[in-house]
C-alpha positions in Angstrom: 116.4 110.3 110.2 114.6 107.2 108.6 110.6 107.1 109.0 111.0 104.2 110.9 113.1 106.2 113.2 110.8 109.1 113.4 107.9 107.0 114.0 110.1 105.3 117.2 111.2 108.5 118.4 107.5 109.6 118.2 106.0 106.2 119.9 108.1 106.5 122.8 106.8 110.0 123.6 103.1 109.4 123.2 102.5 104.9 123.3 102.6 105.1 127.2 99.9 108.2 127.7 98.0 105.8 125.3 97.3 108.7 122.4 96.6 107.2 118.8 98.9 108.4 116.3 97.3 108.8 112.9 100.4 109.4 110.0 99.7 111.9 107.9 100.4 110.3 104.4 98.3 113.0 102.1 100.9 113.6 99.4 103.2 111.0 100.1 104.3 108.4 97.9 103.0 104.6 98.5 106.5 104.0 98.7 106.8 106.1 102.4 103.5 104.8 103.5 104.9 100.9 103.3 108.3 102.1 104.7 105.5 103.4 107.9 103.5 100.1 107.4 106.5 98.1 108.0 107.9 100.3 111.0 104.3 98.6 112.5 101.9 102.2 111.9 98.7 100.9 110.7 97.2 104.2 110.9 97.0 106.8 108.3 95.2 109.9 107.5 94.8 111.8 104.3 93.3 114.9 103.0 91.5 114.5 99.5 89.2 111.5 98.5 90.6 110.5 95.8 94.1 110.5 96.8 92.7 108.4 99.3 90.8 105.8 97.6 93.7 105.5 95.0 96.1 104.8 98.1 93.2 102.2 99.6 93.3 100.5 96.3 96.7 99.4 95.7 98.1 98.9 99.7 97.4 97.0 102.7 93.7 96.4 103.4 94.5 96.1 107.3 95.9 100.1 107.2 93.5 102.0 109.3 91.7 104.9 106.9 91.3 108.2 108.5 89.9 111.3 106.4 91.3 114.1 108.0 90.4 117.1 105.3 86.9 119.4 104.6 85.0 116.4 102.7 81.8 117.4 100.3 78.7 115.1 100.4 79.1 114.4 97.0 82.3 112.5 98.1 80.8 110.5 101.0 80.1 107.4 98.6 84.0 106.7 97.3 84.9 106.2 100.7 81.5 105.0 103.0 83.0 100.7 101.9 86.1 101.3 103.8 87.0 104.2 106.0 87.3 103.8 109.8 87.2 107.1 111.1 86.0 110.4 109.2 87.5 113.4 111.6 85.9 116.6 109.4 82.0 116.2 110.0 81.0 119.6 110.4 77.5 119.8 109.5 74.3 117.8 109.7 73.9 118.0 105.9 76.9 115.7 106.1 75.9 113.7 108.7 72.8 112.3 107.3 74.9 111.4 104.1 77.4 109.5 105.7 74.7 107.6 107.8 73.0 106.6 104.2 76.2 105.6 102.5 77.0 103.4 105.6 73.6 101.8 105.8 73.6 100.8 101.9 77.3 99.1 102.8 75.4 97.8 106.0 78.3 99.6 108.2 78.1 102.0 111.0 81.2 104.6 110.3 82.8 106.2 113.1 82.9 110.1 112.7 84.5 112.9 115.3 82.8 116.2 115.0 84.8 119.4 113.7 84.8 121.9 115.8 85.8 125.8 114.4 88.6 126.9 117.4 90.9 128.8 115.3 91.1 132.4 114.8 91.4 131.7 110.9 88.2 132.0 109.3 89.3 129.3 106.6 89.2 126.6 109.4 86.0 124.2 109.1 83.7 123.4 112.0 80.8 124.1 114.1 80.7 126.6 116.5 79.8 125.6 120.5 76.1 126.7 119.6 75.6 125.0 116.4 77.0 121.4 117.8 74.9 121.3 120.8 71.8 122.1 118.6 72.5 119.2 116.5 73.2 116.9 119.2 69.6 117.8 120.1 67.9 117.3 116.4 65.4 115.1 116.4 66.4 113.8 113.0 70.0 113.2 114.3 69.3 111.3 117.1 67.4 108.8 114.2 70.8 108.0 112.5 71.8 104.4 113.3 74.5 104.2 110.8 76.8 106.5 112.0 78.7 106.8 115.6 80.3 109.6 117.3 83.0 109.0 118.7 84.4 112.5 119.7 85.7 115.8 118.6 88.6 117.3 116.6 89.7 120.2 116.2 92.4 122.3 114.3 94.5 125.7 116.5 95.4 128.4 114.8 98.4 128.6 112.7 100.5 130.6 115.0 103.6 130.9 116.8 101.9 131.9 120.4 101.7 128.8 122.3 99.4 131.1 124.7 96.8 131.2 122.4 97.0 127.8 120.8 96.8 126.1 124.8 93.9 128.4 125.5 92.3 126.7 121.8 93.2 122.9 122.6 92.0 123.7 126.3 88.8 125.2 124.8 87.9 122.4 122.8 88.9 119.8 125.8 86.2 121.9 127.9 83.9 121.4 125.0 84.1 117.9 125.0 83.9 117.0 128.2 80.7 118.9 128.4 79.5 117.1 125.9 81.1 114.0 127.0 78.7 114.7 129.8 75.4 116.1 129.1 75.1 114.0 125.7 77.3 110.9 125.8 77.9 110.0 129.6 76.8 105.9 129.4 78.4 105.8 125.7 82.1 104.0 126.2 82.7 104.7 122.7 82.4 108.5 122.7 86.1 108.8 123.8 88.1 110.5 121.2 89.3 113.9 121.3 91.6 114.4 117.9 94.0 117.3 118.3 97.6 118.5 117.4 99.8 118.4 114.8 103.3 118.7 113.9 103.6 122.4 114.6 101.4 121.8 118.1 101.0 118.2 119.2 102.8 118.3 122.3 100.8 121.4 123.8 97.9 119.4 122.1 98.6 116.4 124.5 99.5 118.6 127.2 95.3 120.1 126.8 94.1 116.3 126.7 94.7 115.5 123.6 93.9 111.3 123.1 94.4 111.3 118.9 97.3 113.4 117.0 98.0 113.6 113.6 101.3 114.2 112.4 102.8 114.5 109.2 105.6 116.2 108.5 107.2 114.6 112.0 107.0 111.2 110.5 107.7 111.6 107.2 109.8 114.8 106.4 108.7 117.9 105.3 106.2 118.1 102.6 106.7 118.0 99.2 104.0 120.2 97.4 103.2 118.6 93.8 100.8 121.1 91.3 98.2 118.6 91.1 94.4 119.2 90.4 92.1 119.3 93.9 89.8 116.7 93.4 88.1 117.2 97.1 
């Protein structure tokens, strides 16, 4: 199967519930990511910062940037010119950065919140407590350059498809409490970003509006010993 085909294949499941498909291009050559471009995806995520400005550099400036990995403060700048939706803000510490990157490029960046459902303890994210007390900072609610549009989250890496539903329907709870007691008049808190290759059907199945799959699209993946620069 060509990545045009997967990406058909995949469109016809998902286009008509009207849930976003982000590719996930981290580690894939330029070459794949035009092959998805030209298939019509406009819509990819990567992992590391500098893999991803490298990629914004030299391809399509109407591809739709997502950071999907754990990204440092220190990072925020590289990226603040150009990305259109960060998915991995899990602290407030990160928050305000982004929100002062994006006011010295005179943007407002769209962000989803992380939140920590998986049993891993590797996993990233606030916990139910920690998000609703920052919804609530004063100094938060100051932040004009930044706007949330939703949550993601990432399930446990397991094969119990109990556990993983009970996760994705966790984290669909979550947000719609949220949805509700902090964002009811906003039309553009509306994204909730979960499942991935391994779980995006029982992902779509919990509610599910945003999925990002990799290995689905473009094969599995092949792992290069490169230096972590995130």
């Amino acid at each position: 199967m060509s990545i045009a085909s997967n990406l058909e294949a995949i469109n016809l499941e998902v286009k008509a519930l009207g849930i976003q498909l982000v590719a996930v291009s981290k580690t894939k050559p330029n070459e794949d990511i035009m092959e998805a471009y030209e298939a019509g995806q406009r819509v990819f995520g990567e992992n590391m910062v500098q893999e991803l400005v490298e990629k914004y550099e030299a391809l399509p400036k109407d591809i739709e940037w997502h950071l999907i990995g754990h990204l440092q403060s220190n990072k925020v700048k590289y990226i603040a010119p150009f990305i259109t939706l960060i998915h991995s803000v899990d602290s407030l510490k990160l928050v305000k950065e982004i929100n002062k990157y994006a006011a010295k490029n005179d943007r407002i960046i769209d962000c989803l919140l992380q939140v920590h459902i998986a049993e891993e303890d590797t996993k990233f994210g606030f916990d139910h407590a920690e998000l609703v007390e920052m919804l609530r900072d004063e100094e938060f609610l100051t932040l004009k350059n930044i706007r949330i549009r939703g949550l993601m989250g990432i399930a446990s890496n397991i094969e119990k498809e109990k556990e993983i539903k009970e996760e994705f329907y966790e984290l669909k709870s979550l947000y719609d409490g949220i949805k509700a007691s902090f964002y009811r008049k906003d039309d553009h808190f509306d994204t909730l970003s979960m499942g991935m290759s391994s779980d995006y059907k029982l992902a779509i199945e919990k509610g599910s509006t945003m999925i990002r799959l990799g290995s689905t699209i473009f094969g599995k993946r092949v792992i290069k010993h490169v230096k972590n620069n995130d």
